[in-house]
C-alpha positions in Angstrom: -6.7 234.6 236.3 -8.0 230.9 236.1 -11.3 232.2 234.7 -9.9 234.0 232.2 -7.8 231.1 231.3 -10.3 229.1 231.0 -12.7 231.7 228.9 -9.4 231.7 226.3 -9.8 228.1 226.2 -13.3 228.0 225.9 -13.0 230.6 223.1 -10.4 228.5 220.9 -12.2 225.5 221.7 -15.7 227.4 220.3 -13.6 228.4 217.8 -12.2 225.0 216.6 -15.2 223.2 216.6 -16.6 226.1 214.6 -13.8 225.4 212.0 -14.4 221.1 211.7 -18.1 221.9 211.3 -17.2 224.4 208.5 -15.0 222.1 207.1 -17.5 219.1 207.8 -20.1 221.2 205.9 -17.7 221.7 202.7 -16.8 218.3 202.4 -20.4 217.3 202.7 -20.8 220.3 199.7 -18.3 218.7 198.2 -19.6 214.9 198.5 -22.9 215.9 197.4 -21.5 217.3 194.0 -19.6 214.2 193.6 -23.0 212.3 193.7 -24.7 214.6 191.4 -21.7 214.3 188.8 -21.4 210.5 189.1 -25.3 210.1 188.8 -24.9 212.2 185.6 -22.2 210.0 184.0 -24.4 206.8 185.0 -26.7 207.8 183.3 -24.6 208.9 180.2 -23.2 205.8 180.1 -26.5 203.6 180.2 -27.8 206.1 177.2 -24.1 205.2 175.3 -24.6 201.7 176.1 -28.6 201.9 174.8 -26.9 203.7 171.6 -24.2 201.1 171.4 -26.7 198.4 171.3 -28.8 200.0 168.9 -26.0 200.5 166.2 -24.6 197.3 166.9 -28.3 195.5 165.6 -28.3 197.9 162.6 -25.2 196.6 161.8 -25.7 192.7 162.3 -28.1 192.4 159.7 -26.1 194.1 157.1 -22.7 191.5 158.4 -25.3 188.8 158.0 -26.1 189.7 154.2 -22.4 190.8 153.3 -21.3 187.1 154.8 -24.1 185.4 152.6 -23.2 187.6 149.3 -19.7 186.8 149.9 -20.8 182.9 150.3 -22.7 183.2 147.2 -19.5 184.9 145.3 -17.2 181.8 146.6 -19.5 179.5 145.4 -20.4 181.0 142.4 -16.7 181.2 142.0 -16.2 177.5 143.1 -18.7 176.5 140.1 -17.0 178.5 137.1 -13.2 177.3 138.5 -14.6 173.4 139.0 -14.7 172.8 135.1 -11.5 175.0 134.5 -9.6 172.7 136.8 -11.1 168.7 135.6 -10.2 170.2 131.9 -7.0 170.9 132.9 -6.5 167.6 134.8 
């Protein structure tokens, strides 16, 4: 009877490292499609960030000129209101 005590034993042992190895082996599954996904979204990010750049110099030169129009306007502004105002005074 103590043999086949311990063959049960050695069976449900057997049997439960068979399980924690499967289980091992999905989480490792499971790991390795985490890396694959984050490495994906890395490198979406760095191609959003590349686009974000690129947009953002398109758009500086154009702020650049609408700031010196809009200086231009003031001043132009500045110089027709300038005699308005000393008449008045």
């Amino acid at each position: 009877m103590n043999e086949e005590t311990e063959s049960v034993a050695t069976r449900l042992w057997r049997d439960r490292v068979q399980v924690r190895e499967q289980e091992r082996n999905e989480a490792l599954a499971r790991a390795r499609l985490a890396e694959e996904k984050l490495a994906l979204m890395v490198a979406e990010n760095e191609r959003l960030e590349t686009e974000i750049a690129r947009l953002r110099a398109l758009l500086a030169p154009d702020a650049g000129r609408a700031r010196a129009e809009t200086e231009a306007q003031m001043e132009a502004l500045r110089g027709a209101l300038l005699p308005l105002l000393s008449r008045a005074a």
